[in-house]
C-alpha positions as CSV (number, residue, x, y, z in Angstrom):
1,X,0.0,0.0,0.0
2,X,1.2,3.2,-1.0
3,X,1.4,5.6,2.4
4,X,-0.2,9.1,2.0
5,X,1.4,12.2,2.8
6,X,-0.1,14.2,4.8
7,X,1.8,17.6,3.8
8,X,0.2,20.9,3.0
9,X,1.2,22.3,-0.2
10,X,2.3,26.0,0.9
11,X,1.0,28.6,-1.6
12,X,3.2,31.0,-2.5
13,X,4.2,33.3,0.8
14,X,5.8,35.6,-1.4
15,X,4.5,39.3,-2.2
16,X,4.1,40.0,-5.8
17,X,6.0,42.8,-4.9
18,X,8.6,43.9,-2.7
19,X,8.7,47.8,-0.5
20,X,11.7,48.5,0.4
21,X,10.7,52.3,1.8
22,X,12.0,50.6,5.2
23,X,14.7,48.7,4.2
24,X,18.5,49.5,5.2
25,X,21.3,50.1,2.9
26,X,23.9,47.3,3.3
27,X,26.6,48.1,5.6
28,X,29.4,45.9,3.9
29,X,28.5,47.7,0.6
30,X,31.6,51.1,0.4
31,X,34.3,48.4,2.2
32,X,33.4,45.5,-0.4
33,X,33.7,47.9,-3.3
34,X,36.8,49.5,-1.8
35,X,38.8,45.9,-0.8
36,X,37.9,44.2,-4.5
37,X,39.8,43.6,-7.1
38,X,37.7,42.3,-9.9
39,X,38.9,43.7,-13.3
40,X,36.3,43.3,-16.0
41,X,37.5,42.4,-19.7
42,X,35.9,42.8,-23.0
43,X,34.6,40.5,-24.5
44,X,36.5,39.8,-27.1
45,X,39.3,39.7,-24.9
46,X,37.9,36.6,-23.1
47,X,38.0,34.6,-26.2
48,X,41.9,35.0,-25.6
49,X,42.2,35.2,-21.7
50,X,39.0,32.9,-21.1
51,X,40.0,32.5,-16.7
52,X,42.2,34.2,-14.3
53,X,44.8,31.7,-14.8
54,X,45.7,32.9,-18.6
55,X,44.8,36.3,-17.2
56,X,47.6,36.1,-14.5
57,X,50.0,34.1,-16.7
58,X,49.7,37.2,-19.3
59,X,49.9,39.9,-16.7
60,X,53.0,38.3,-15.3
61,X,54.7,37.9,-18.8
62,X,54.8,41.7,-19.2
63,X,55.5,42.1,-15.7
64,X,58.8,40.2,-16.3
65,X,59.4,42.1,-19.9
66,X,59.1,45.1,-18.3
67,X,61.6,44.1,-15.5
68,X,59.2,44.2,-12.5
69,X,60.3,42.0,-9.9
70,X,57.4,40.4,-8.2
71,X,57.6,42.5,-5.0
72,X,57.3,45.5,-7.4
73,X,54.3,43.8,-9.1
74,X,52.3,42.5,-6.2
């Protein structure tokens, strides 16, 4: 025999839409932005560089044609 389940099917608690008069700004927000450091590319550079590891194996290729030691670059 197959048991029955005696759950309630919850409708959706959600508002349709959302007021955020009250809400707070988020606190974490200015530091975040100011301890990042996400570069964005273009696009049709990411057919080239397509993760941060070609990203960082390029970057560090100048960096040693240009003579930077890596205490310099970092």
């Amino acid at each position: 025999m197959k048991t029955q389940h005696s759950k309630k099917r919850i409708k959706n608690s959600h508002p349709k839409e959302f007021n955020f008069a009250r809400s707070i700004p988020n606190k974490y927000a200015e530091r975040y932005a100011r301890e990042t450091n996400v570069v964005v590319i273009e696009p049709d550079l990411v057919k080239l560089f397509p993760n941060s590891v070609a990203v960082n194996h390029a970057l560090r290729s100048i960096a040693n044609a240009l003579g930077k030691s890596k205490k310099e670059v970092v």
